[in-house]
C-alpha positions as CSV (number, residue, x, y, z in Angstrom):
1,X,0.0,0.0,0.0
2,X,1.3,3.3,-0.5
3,X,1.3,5.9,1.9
4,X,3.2,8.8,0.5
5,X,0.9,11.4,0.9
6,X,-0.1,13.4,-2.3
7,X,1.0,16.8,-3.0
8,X,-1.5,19.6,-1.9
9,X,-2.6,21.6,-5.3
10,X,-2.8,25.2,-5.5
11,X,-6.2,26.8,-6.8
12,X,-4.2,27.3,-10.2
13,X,-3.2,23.6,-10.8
14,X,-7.1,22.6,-10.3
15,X,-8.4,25.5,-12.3
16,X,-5.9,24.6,-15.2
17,X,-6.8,20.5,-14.5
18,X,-10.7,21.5,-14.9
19,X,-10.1,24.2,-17.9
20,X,-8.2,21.3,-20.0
21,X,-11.2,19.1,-19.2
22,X,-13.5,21.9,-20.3
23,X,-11.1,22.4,-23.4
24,X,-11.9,18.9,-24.5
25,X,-15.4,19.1,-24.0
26,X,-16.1,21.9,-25.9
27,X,-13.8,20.7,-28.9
28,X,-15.7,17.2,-29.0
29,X,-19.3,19.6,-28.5
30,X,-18.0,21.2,-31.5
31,X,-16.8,17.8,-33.2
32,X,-13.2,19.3,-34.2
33,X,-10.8,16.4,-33.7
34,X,-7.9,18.7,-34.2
35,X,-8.8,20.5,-30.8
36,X,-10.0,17.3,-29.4
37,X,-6.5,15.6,-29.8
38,X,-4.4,19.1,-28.8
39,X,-5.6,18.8,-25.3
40,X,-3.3,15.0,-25.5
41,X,0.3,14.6,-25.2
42,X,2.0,13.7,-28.2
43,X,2.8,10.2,-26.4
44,X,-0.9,10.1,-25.2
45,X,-2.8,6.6,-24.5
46,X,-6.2,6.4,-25.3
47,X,-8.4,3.3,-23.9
48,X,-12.4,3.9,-25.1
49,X,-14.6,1.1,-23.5
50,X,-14.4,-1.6,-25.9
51,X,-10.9,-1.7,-25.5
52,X,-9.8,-0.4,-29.0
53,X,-6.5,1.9,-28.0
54,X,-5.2,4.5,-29.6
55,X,-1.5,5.6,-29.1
56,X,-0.1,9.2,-29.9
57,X,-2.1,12.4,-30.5
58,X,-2.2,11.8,-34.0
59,X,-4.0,8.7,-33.7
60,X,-6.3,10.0,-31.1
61,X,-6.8,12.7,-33.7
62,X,-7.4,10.3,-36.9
63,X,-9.3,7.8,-35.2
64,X,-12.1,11.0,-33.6
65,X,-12.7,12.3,-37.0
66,X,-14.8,9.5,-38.1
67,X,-16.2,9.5,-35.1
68,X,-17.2,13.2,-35.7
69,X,-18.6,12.7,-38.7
70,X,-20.7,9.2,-38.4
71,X,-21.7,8.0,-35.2
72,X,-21.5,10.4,-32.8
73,X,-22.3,13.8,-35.1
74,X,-23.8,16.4,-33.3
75,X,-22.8,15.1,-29.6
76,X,-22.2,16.7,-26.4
77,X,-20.0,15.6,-23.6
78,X,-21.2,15.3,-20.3
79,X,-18.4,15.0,-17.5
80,X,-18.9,15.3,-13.4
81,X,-15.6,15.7,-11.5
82,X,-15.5,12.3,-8.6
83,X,-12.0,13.0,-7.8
84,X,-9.0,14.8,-8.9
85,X,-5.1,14.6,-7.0
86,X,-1.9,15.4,-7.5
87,X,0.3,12.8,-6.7
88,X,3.3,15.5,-7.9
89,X,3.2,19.3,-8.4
90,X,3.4,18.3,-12.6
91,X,0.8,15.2,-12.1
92,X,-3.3,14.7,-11.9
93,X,-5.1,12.3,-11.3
94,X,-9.1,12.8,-12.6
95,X,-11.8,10.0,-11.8
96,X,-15.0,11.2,-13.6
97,X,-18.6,9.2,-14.9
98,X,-19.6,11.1,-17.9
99,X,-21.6,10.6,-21.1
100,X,-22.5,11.3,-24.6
101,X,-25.3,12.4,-25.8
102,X,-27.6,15.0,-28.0
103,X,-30.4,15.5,-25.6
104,X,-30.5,18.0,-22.7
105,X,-30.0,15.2,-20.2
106,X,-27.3,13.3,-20.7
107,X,-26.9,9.8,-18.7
108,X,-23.3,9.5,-17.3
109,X,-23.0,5.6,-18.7
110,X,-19.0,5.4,-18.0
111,X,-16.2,6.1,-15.8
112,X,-13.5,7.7,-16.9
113,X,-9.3,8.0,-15.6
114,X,-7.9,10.9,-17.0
115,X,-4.1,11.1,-16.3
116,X,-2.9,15.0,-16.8
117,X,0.5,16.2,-17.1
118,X,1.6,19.9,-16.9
119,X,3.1,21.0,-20.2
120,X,4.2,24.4,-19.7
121,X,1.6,26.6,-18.6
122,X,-1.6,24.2,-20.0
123,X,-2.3,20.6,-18.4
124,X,-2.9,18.3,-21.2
125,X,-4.5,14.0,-21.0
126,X,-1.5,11.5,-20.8
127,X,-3.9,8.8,-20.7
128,X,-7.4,8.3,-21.0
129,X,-9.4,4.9,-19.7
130,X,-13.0,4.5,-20.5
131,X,-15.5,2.5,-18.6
132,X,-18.8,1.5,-19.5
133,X,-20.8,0.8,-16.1
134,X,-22.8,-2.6,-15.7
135,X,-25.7,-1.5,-13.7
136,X,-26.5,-5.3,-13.4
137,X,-22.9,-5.8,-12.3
138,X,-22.9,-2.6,-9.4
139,X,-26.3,-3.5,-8.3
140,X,-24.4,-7.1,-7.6
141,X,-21.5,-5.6,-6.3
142,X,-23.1,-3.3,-3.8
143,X,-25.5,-6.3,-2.6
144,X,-22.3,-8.3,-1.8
145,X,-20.5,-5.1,-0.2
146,X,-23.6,-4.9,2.7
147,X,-23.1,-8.1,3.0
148,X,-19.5,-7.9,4.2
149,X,-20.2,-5.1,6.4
């Protein structure tokens, strides 16, 4: 177990954490893969839920404008913030459920790892995971956690 304690963030690290987040939302909201992938590191990892993984920016990039254009045209992302650290003054962790969708509402179906890195002045996405949630499977899950209590 590790017990190194995490570095405390200023108010600027967060803001700059949250405003990359925000960046990448609006670019997908927009469907520009070019601004989508510039908020990656040029070394980036990119896990979606099926498992399909996408190495480097310009894969990241190539792979979302299809993605733009065809299936998911006219989408909005939906992200809410679980938990965000710093481990280091130049790292961030980000554990957020989130969603896709063109409606008003949109149903946060995943979990997502975001791991940020501090490039210069902006925080940009290291690596990406993407979950899809099992609502059978957590329904399960929390059943068996009472029952361990």
């Amino acid at each position: 177990m590790n017990t190194r304690k995490m570095s405390p963030p200023s108010e600027t690290d967060r803001a700059g954490v949250l405003d990359a987040l925000d960046r990448m939302r609006a670019a997908w909201g927009r469907g520009d893969a070019a601004a989508y992938a510039a908020e990656f590191t040029d070394d980036a990892s990119y896990v979606i839920y099926v498992g399909l993984t996408y190495l480097g920016r310009e894969a990241i990039r190539r792979s979302h404008v299809s993605v733009f254009e065809k299936w998911q045209r006219g989408s909005r992302m939906s992200l809410r913030v679980l938990d965000l650290r710093f481990p280091s003054p130049d790292l961030a962790i980000v554990l957020t459920e989130g969603g896709l969708g063109r409606r008003s509402r949109i149903r946060h179906d995943k979990v997502q790892t975001f791991v940020m890195v501090r490039d210069g002045d902006t925080w940009r996405c290291a690596a990406f995971q993407n979950t899809r949630k099992n609502r059978l499977f957590i329904a399960m899950n929390r059943l068996a956690d009472r029952g361990t209590a």
